[in-house]
N, CA, C and O atoms as a DFTB+ gen file, in Angstrom:
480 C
 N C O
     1  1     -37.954      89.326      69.308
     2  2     -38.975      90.345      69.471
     3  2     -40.345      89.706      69.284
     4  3     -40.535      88.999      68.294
     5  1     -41.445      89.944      70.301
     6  2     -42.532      89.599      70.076
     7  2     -43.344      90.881      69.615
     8  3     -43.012      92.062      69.515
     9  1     -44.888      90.010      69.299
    10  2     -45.837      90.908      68.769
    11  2     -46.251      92.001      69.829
    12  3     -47.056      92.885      69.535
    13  1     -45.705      91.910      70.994
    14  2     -46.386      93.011      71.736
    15  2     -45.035      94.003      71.936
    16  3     -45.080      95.166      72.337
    17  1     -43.955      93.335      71.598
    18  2     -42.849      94.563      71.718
    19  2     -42.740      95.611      70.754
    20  3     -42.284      96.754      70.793
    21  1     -43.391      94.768      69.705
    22  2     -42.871      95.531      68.591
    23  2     -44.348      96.081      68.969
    24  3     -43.977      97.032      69.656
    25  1     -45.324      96.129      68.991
    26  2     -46.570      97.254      68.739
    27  2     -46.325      98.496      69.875
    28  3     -46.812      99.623      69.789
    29  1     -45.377      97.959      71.040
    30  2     -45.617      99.147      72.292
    31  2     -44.350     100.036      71.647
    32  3     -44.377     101.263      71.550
    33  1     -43.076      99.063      71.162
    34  2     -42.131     100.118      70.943
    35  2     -42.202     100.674      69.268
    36  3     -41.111     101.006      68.804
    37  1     -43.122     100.762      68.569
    38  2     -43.472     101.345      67.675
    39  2     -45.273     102.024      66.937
    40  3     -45.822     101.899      65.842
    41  1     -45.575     102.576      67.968
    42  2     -46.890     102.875      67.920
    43  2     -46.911     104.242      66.810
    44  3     -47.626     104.792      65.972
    45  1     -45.924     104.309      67.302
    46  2     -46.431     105.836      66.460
    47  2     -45.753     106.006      64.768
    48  3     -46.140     106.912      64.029
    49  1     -44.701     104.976      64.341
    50  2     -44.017     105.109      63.215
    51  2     -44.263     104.117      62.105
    52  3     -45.074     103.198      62.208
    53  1     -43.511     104.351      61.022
    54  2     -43.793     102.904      59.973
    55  2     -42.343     102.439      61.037
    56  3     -41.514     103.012      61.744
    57  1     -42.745     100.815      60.538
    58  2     -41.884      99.715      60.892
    59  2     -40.309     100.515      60.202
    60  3     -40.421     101.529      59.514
    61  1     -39.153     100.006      60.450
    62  2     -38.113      99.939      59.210
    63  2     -38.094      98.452      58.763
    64  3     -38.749      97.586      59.343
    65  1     -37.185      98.186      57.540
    66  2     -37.392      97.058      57.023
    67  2     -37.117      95.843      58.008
    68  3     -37.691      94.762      57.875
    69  1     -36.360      96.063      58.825
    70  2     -35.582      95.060      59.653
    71  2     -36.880      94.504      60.778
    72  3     -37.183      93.324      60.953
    73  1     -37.388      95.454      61.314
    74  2     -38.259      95.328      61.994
    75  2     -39.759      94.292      61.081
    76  3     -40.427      93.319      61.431
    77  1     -39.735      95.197      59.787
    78  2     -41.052      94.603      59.713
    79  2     -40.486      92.619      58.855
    80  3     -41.196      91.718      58.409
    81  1     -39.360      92.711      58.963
    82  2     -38.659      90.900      58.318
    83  2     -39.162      90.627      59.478
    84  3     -40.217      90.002      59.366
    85  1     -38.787      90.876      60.765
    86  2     -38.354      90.364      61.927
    87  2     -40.058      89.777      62.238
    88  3     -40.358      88.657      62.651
    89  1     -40.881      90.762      61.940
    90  2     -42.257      90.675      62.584
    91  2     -43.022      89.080      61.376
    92  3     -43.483      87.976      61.669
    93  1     -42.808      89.742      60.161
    94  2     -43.509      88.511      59.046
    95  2     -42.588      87.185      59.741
    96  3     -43.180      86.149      60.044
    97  1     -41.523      87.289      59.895
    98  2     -40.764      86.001      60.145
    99  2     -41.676      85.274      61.320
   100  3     -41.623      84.045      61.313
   101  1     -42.520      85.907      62.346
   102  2     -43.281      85.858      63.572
   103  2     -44.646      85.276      62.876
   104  3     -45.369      84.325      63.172
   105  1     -44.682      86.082      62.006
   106  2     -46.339      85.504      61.352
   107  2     -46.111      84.207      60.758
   108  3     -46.925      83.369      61.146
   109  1     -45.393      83.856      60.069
   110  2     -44.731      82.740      59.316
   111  2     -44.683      81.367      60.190
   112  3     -44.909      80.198      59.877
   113  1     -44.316      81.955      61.357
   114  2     -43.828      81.415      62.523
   115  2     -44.669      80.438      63.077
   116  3     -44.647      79.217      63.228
   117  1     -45.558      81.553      63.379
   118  2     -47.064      81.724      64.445
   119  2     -48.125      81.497      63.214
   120  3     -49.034      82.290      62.968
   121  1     -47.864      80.271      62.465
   122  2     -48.867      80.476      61.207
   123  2     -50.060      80.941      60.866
   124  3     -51.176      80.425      60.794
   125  1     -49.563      82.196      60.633
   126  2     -50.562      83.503      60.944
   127  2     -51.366      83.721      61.595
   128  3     -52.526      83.583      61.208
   129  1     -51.087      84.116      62.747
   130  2     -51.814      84.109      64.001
   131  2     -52.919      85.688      63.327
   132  3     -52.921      86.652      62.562
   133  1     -53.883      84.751      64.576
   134  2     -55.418      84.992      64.469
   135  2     -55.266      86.910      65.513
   136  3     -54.961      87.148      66.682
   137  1     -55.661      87.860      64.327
   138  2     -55.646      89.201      64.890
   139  2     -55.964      89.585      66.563
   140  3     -55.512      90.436      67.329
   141  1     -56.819      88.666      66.669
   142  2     -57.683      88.952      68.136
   143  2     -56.578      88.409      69.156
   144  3     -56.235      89.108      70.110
   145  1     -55.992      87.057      68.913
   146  2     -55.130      86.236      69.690
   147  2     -54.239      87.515      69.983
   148  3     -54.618      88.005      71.047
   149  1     -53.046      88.334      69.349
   150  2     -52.034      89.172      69.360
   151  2     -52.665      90.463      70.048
   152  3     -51.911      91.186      70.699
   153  1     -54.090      90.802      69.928
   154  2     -55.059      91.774      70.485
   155  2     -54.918      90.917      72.130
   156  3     -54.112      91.277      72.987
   157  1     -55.718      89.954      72.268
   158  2     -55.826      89.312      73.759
   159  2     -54.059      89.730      74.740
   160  3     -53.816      90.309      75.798
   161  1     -53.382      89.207      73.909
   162  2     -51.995      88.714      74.210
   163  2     -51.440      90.497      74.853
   164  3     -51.075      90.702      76.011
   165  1     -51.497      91.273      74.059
   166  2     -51.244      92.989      74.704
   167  2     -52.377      93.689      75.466
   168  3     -52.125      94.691      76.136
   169  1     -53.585      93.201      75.385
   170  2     -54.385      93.800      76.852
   171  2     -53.711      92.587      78.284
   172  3     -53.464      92.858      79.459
   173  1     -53.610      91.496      77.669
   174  2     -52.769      90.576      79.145
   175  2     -51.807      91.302      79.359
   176  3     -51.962      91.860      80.446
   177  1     -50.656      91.652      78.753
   178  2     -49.422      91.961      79.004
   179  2     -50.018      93.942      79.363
   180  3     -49.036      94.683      79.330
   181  1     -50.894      94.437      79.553
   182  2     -51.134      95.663      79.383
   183  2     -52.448      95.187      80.982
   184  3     -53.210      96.040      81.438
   185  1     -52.410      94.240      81.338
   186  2     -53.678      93.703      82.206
   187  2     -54.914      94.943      81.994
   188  3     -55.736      95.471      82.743
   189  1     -54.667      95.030      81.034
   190  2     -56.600      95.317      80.553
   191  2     -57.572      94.510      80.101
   192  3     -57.457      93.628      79.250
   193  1     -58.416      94.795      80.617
   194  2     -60.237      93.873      80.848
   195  2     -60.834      93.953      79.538
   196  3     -60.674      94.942      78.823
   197  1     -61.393      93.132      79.258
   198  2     -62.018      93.477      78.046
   199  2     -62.987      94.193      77.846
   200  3     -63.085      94.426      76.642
   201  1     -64.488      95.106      78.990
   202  2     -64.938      96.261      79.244
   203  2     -63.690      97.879      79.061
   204  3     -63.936      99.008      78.636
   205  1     -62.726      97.426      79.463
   206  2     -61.519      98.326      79.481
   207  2     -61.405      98.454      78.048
   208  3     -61.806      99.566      77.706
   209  1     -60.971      97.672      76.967
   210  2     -60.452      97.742      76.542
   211  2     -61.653      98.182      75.224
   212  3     -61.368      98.979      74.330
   213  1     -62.892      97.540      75.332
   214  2     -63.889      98.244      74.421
   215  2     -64.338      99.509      74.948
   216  3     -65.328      99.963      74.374
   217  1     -63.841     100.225      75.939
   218  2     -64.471     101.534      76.410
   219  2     -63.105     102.387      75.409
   220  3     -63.197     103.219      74.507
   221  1     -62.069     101.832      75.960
   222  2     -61.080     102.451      75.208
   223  2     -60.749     102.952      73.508
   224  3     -60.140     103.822      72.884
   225  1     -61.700     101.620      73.264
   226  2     -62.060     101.749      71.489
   227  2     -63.293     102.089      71.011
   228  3     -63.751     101.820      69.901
   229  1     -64.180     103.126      72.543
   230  2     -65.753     103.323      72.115
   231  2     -65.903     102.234      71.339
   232  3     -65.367     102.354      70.238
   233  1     -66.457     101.201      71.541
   234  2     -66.946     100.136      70.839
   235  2     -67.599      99.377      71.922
   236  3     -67.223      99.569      73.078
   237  1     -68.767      98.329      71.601
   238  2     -69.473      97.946      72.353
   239  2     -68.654      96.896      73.114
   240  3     -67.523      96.802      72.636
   241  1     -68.884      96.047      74.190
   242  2     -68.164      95.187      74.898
   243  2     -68.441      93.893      74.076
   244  3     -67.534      93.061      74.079
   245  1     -69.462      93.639      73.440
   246  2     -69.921      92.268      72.493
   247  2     -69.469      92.392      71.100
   248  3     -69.810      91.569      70.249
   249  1     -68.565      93.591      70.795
   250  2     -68.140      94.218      69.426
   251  2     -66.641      93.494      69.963
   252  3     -66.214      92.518      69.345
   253  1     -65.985      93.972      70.992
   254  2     -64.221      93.822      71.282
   255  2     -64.525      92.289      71.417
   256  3     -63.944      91.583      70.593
   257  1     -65.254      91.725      72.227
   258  2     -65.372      90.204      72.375
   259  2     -65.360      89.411      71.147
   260  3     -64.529      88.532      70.918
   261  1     -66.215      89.719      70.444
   262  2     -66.281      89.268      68.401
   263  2     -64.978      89.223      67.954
   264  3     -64.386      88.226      67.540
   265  1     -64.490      90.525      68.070
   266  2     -62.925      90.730      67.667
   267  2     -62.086      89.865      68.418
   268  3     -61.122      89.338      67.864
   269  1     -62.373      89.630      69.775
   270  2     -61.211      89.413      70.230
   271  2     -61.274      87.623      69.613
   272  3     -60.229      87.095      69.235
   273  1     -62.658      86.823      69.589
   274  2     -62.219      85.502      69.259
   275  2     -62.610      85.259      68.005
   276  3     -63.501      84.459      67.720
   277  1     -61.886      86.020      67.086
   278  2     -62.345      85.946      65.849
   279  2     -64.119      85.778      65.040
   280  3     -64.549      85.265      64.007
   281  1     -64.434      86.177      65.654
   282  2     -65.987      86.110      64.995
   283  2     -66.435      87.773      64.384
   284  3     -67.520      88.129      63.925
   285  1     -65.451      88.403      64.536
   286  2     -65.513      89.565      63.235
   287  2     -64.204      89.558      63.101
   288  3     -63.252      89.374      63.860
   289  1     -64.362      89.821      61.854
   290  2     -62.866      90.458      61.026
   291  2     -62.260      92.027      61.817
   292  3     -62.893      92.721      62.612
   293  1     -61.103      92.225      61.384
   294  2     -60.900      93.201      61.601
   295  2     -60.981      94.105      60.676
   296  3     -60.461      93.770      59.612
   297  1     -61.680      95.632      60.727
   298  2     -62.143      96.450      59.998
   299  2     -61.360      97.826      59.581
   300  3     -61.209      98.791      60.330
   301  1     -61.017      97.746      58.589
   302  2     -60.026      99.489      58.692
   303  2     -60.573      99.971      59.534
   304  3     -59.486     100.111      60.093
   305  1     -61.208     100.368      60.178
   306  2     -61.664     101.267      60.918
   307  2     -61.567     100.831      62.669
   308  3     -61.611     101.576      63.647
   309  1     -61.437      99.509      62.600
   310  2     -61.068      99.287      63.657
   311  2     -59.741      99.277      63.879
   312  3     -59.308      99.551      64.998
   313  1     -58.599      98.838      62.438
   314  2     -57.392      98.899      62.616
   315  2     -57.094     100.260      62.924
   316  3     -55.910     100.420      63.221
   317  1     -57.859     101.384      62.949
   318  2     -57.509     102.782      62.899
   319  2     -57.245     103.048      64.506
   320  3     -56.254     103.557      65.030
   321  1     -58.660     102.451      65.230
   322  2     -58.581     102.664      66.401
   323  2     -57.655     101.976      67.290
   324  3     -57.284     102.411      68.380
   325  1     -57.282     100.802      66.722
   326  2     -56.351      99.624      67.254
   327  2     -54.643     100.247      66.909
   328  3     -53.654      99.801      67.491
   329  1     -54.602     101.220      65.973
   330  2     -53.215     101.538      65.978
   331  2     -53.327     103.178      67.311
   332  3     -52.330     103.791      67.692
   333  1     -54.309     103.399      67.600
   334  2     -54.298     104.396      68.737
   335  2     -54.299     104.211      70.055
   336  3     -53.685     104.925      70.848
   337  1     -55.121     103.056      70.402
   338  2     -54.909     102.327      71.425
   339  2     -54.397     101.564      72.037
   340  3     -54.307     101.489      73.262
   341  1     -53.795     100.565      70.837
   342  2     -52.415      99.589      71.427
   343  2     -51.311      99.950      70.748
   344  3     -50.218      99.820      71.298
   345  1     -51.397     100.408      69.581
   346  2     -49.605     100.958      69.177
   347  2     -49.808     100.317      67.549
   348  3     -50.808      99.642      67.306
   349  1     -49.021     100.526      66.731
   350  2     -48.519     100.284      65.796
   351  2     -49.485     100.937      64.708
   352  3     -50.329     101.717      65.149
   353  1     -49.451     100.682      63.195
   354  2     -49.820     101.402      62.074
   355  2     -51.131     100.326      61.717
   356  3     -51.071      99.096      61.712
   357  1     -52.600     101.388      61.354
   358  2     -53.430     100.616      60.700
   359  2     -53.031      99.558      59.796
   360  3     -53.476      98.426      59.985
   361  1     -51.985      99.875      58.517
   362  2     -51.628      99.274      57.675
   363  2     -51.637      97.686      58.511
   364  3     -52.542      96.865      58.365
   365  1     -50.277      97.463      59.504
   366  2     -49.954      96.376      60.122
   367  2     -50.873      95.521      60.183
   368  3     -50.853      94.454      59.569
   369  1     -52.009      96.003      61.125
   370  2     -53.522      95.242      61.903
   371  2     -54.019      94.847      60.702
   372  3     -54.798      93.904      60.845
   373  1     -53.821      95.335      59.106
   374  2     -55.265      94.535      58.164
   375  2     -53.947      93.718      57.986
   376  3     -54.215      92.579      58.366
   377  1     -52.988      93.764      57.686
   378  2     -51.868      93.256      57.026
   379  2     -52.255      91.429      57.964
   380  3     -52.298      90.270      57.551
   381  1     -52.440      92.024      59.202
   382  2     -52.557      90.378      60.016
   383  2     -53.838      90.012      59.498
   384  3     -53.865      88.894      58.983
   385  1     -54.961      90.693      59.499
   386  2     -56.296      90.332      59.258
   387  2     -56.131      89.448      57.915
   388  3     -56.482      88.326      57.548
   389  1     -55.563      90.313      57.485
   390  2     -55.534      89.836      55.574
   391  2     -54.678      88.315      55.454
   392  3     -54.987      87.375      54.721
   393  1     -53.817      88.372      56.160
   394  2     -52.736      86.993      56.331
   395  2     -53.650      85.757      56.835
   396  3     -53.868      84.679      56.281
   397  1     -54.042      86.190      57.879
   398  2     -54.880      84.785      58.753
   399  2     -55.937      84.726      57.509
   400  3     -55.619      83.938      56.618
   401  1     -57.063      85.400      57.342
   402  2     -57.965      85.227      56.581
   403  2     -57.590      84.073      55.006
   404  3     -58.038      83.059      54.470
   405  1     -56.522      85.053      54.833
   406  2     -56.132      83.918      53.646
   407  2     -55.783      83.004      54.069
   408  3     -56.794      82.317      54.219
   409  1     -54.757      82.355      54.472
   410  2     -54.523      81.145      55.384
   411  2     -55.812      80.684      55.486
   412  3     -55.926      79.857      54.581
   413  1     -56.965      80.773      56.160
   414  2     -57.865      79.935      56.899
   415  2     -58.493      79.892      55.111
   416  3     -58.478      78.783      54.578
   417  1     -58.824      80.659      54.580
   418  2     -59.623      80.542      53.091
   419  2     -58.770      79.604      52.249
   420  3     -59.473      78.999      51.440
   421  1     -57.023      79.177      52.154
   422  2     -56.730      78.549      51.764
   423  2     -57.059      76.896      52.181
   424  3     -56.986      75.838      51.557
   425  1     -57.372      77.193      53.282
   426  2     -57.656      75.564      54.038
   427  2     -59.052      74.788      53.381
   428  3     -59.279      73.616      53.083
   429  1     -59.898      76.102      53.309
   430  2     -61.386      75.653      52.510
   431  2     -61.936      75.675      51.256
   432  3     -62.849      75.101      50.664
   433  1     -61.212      76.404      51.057
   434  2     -61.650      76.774      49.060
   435  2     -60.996      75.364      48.367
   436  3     -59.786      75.170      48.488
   437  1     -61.803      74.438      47.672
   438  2     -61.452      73.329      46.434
   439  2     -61.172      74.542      45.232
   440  3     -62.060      75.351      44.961
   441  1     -60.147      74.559      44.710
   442  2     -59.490      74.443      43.153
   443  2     -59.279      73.714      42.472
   444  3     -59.175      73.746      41.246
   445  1     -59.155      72.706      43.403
   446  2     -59.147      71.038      42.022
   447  2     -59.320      71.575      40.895
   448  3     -58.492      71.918      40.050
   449  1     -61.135      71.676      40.914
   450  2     -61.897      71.995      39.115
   451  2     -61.083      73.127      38.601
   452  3     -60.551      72.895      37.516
   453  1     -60.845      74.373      39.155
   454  2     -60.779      75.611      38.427
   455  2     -59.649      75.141      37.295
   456  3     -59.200      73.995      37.286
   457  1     -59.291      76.052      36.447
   458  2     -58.491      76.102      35.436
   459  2     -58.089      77.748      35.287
   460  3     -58.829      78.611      35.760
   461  1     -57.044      78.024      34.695
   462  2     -56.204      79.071      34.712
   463  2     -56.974      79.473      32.776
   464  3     -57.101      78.695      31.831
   465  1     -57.235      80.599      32.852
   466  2     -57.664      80.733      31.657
   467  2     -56.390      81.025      31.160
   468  3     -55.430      81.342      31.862
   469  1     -56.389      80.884      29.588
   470  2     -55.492      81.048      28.801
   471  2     -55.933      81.864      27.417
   472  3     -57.123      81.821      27.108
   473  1     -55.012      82.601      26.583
   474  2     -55.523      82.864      25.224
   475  2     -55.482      82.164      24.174
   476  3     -54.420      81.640      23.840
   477  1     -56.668      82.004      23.410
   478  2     -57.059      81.460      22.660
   479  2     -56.575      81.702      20.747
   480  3     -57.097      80.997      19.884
């Protein structure tokens, strides 16, 4: 199952557990693929334009473009509109936002120095 099967054949419900293993196993996979990439990937498979597809999310055409190559995050509020327009549950869309983001923040943040506080 890919990311666009599972968003068309579950737009309207929570995942069940099987489904949502099946999907993290994909993120895991796809080391955490970038929100916009899985966004691009279902307007292709949906051959919608990217004017199309920001008219569809009232949102500006330089707003869906940001989104689409990562140069904005994705926003509850966009996951709201993104679970109405392409399928699946707000929850899901930050759930990817939140995954990649960490991933890419793990690549840059030094911890070397930090230390784990302890009680004294």
């Amino acid at each position: 199952m890919d990311y666009c099967s599972f968003l068309r054949n579950n737009n309207d419900s929570v995942p069940d557990e099987g489904t949502l293993l099946r999907v993290k196993t994909l993120m895991k996979m796809a080391n955490h693929p970038r929100p916009g990439d899985i966004i691009q990937e279902s307007l292709d498979e949906l051959n919608v334009s990217l004017r199309e597809f920001a008219r569809a999310m009232e949102i500006a055409p330089s707003t869906a473009s940001r989104l689409l190559t990562g140069k904005a995050a994705l926003t509850p509020e966009m996951a709201i509109k993104l679970s109405v327009v392409i399928g699946s549950s707000p929850q899901m869309w930050l759930n990817l936002q939140n995954a990649w983001s960490l991933a890419e923040a793990e690549k840059t943040v030094d911890v070397s120095r930090l230390r784990r506080l302890v009680t004294q």
